[in-house]
Kinemage of the C-alpha trace (Angstrom):
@kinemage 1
@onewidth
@group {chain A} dominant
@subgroup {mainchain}
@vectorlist {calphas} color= white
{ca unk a 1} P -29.559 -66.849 14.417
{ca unk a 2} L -25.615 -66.296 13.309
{ca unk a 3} L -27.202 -65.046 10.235
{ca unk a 4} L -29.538 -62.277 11.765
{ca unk a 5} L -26.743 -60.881 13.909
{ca unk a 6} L -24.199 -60.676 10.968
{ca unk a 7} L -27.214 -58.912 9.148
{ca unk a 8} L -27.724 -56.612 11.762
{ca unk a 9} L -23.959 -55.352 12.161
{ca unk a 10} L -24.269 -54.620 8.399
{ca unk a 11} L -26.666 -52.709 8.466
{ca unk a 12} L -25.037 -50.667 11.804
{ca unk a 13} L -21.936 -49.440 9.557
{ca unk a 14} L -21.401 -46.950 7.707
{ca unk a 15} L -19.774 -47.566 4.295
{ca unk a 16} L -16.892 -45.657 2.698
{ca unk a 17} L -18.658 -44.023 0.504
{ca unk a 18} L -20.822 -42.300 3.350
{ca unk a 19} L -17.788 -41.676 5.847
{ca unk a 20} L -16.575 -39.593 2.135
{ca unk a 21} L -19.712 -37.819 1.373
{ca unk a 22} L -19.452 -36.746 4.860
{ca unk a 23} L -15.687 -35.774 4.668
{ca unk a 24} L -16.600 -33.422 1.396
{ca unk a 25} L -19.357 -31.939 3.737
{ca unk a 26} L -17.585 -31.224 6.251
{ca unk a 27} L -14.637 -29.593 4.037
{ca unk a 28} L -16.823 -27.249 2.240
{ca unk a 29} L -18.109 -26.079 5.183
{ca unk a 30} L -14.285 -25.832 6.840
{ca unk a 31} L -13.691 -23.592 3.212
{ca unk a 32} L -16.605 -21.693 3.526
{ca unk a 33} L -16.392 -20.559 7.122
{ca unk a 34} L -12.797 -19.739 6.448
{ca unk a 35} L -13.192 -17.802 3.641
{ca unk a 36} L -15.831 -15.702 5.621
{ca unk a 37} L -13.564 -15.178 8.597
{ca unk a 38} L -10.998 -14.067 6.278
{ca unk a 39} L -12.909 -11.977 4.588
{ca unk a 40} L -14.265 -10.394 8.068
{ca unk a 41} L -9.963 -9.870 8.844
{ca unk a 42} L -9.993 -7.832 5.679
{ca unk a 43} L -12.641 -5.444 6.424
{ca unk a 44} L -11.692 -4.834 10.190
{ca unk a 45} L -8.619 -3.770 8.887
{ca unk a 46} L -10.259 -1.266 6.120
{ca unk a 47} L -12.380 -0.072 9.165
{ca unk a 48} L -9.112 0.466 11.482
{ca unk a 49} L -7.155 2.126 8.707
{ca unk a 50} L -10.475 4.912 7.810
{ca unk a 51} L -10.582 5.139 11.571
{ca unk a 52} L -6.632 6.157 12.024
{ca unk a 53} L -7.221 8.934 9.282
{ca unk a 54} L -9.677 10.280 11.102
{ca unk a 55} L -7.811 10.106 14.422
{ca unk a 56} L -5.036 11.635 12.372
{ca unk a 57} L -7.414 14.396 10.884
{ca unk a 58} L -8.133 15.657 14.075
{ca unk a 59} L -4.848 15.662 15.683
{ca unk a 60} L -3.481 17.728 12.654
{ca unk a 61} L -6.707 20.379 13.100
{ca unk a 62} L -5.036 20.540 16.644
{ca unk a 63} L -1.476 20.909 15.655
{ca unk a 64} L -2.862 23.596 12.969
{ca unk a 65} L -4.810 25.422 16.054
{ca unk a 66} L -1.641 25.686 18.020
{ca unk a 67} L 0.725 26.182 15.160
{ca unk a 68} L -1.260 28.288 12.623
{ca unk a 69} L -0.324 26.050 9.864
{ca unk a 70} L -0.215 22.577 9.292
{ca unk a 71} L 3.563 20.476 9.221
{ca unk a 72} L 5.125 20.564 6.502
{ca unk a 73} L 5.488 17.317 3.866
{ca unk a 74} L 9.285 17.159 5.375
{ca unk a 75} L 8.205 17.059 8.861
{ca unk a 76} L 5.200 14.479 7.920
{ca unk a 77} L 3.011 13.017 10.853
{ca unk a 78} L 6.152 13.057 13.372
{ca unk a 79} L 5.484 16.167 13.786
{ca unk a 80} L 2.758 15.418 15.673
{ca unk a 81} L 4.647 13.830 18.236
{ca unk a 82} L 8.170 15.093 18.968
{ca unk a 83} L 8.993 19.261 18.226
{ca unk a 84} L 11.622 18.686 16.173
{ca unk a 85} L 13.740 20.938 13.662
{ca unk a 86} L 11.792 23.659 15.261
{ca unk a 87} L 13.055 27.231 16.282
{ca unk a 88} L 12.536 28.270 19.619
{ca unk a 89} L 9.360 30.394 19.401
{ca unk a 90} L 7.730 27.334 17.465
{ca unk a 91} L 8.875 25.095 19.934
{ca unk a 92} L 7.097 27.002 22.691
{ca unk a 93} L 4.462 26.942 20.797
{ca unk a 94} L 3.679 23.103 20.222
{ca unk a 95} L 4.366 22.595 23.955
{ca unk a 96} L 2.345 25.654 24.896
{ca unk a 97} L -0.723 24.220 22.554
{ca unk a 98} L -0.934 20.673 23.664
{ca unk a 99} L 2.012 18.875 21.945
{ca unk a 100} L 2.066 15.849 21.628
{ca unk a 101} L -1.454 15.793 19.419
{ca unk a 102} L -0.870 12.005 19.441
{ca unk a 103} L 0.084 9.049 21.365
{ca unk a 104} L 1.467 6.635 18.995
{ca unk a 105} L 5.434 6.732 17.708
{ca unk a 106} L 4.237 4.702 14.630
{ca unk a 107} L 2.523 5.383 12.022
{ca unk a 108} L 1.951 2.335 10.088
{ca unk a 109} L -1.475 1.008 8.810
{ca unk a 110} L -2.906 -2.271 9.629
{ca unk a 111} L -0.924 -3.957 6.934
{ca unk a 112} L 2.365 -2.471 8.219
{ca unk a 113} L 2.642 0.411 5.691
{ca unk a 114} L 3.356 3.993 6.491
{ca unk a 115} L 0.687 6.006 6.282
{ca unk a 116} L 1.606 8.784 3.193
{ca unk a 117} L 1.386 12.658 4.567
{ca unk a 118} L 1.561 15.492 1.856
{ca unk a 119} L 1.214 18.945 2.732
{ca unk a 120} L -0.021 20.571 0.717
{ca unk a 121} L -2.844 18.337 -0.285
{ca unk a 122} L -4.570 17.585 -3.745
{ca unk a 123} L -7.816 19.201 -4.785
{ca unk a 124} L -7.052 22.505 -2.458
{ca unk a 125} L -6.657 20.411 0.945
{ca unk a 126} L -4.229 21.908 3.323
{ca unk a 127} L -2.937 18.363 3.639
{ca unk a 128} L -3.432 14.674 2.491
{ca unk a 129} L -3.162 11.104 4.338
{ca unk a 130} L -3.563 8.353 2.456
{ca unk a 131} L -3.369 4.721 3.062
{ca unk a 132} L -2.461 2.506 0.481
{ca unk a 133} L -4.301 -0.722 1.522
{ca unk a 134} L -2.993 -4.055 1.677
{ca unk a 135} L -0.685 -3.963 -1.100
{ca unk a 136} L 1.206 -0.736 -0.362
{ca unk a 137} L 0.903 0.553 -3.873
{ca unk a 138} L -1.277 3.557 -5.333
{ca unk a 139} L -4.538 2.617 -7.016
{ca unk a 140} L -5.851 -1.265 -6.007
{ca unk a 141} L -9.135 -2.945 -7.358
{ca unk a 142} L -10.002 -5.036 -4.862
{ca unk a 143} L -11.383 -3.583 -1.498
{ca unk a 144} L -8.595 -4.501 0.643
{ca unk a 145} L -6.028 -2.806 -1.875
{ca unk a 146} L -7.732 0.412 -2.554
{ca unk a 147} L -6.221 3.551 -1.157
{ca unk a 148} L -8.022 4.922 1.609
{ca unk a 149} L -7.688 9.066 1.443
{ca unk a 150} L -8.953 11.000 4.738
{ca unk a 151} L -11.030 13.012 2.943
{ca unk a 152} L -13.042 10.111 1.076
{ca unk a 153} L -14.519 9.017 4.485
{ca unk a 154} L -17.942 9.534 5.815
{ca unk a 155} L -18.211 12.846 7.464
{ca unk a 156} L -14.766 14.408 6.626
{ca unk a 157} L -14.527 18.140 6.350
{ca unk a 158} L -15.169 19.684 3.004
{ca unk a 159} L -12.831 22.800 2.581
């Protein structure tokens, strides 16, 4: 009878080598889910950064409509924001025309880069804004570290 119940709490246990192959299970699928949620982080950003250009697009077409020309590379996005540097007839006219175009003071991409403003743009633009992805450097292979221009996106304006 002592034997059967010795037998018995044998075979209840698990040995080490099943408590590991469970361990190595449940770590790949720890790294895997992990690597998917950080890959998720990544594009969120991508999608926040294309849809600041945008947002950015259209309050310059605004500040263009009141102004009759776009802000200078000097002035950059601020201009947007605060009627600075300006003489008194311009002033009157970014108040007059709906200044501010935009709400935000800062114009940093999800990574914590300034967003780059030239005026004027490449390829006959009026302007440019570019973001330059996660590394904060022109060019970038991987999809996180490409620049992002306003006028690559879906649906931008074709001049």
């Amino acid at each position: 009878m002592m034997f059967r119940m010795r037998n018995r709490r044998r075979q209840s246990a698990l040995t080490l080598i099943e408590l590991l192959v469970v361990m190595v299970i449940l770590v790949i699928l720890a790294g895997s889910i992990t690597f998917y949620v950080a890959n998720k982080a990544d594009q969120a950003r991508v999608s926040r950064a294309k849809s600041d250009l945008q947002t950015l697009s259209t309050a310059l077409e605004a500040y263009n409509n009141a102004m009759a020309e776009f802000p200078t590379t000097e002035q950059g996005l601020r201009a947007l924001v605060v009627a600075e540097g300006l003489d008194t007839d311009k002033a009157a006219k970014w108040h007059n025309g709906g200044g501010p175009f935009v709400q935000r003071k800062n114009f940093a991409d999800p990574w914590g880069h300034e967003y780059q403003y030239v005026s004027p743009g490449a390829d006959g633009h009026d302007y440019d804004i570019i973001c330059l992805g996660a590394d904060g450097r022109q060019g970038g292979t991987s999809a996180k570290d490409q620049d992002i221009s306003v006028w690559d996106l879906d649906g931008a304006k074709k001049q």
